[in-house]
N, C-alpha and C positions, 0 to 999 in steps of 0.2 A: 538601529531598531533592536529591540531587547531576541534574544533567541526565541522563549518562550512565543512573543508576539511574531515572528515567525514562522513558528510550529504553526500556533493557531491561524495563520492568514493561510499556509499550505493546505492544512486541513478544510478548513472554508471554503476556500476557491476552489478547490477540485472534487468531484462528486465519486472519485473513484480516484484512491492515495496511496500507492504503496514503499513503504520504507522498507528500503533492502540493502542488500552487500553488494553493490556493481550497480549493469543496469540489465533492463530485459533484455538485450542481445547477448551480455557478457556477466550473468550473474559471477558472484564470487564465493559463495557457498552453496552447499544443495541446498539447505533450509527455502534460499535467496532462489535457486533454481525450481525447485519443487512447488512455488509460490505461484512463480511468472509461470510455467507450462497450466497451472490452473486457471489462471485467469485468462489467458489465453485462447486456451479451450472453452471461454465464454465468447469468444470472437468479440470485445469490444475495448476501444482505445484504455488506455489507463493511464495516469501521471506517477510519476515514481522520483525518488528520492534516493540520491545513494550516499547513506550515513560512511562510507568510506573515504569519502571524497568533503565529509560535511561534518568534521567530529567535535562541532559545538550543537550539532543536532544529534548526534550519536550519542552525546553525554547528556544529553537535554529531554529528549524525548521519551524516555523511560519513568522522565516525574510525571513529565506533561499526559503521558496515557495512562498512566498507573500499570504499564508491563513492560517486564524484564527485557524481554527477547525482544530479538528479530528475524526473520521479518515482520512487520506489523502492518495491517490491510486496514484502510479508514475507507469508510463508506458515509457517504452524506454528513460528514463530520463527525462519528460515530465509528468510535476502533471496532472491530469484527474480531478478529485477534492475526494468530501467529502462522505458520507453514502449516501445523496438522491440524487447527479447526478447518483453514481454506483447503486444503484438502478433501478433508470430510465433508464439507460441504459440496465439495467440486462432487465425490462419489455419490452423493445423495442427492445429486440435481437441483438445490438449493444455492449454488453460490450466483450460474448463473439468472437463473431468475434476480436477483438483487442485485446483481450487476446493471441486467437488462434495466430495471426499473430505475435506478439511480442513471443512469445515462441518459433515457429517453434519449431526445434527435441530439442532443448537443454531445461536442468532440472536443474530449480533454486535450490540454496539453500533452506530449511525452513526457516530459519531463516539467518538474515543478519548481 
């Protein structure tokens, strides 16, 4: 299967996506840390991707969403973005809420 075509099956099948450096137990950067304690702090499952373990999606996924960095937060198949929007978000009581709404009763994968 082409990479691309597996970004986008990631992206689609999971309602809540995060690509990072590790995983949520073992991030490998803050960026990658300061990401997972936010979403976290929404109390609901997430799927995640670790671009360290996966560097035809590390070199791929920067066309496929049109941004640089990582970590990068997919909601409903829609990039959100990077560490300090989800952040800001988190301070501003907006990330859960989008969380919440994108999950309703269904439980992601861990991992994706």
């Amino acid at each position: 299967m082409d990479i691309m075509e597996t970004i986008r099956g990631q992206v689609e099948s999971n309602s809540v996506l995060l690509y990072m450096k590790g995983s949520p137990n073992q991030p490998q950067c803050g960026f990658s840390s300061r990401t997972v304690q936010a979403l976290v702090g929404c109390g609901q499952r997430f799927a995640y991707v670790d671009i360290l373990s996966n560097p035809e999606i590390r070199t791929n996924l920067p066309v496929y969403g049109n941004w640089p960095t990582f970590p990068q937060l997919w909601v409903n198949g829609e990039l959100i973005g990077g560490c300090d929007i989800i952040c800001d978000m988190h301070d501003k009581g907006e990330l859960k809420s989008l969380i919440d709404e994108a999950i309703g009763d269904q439980e992601p994968a861990a991992d994706a």
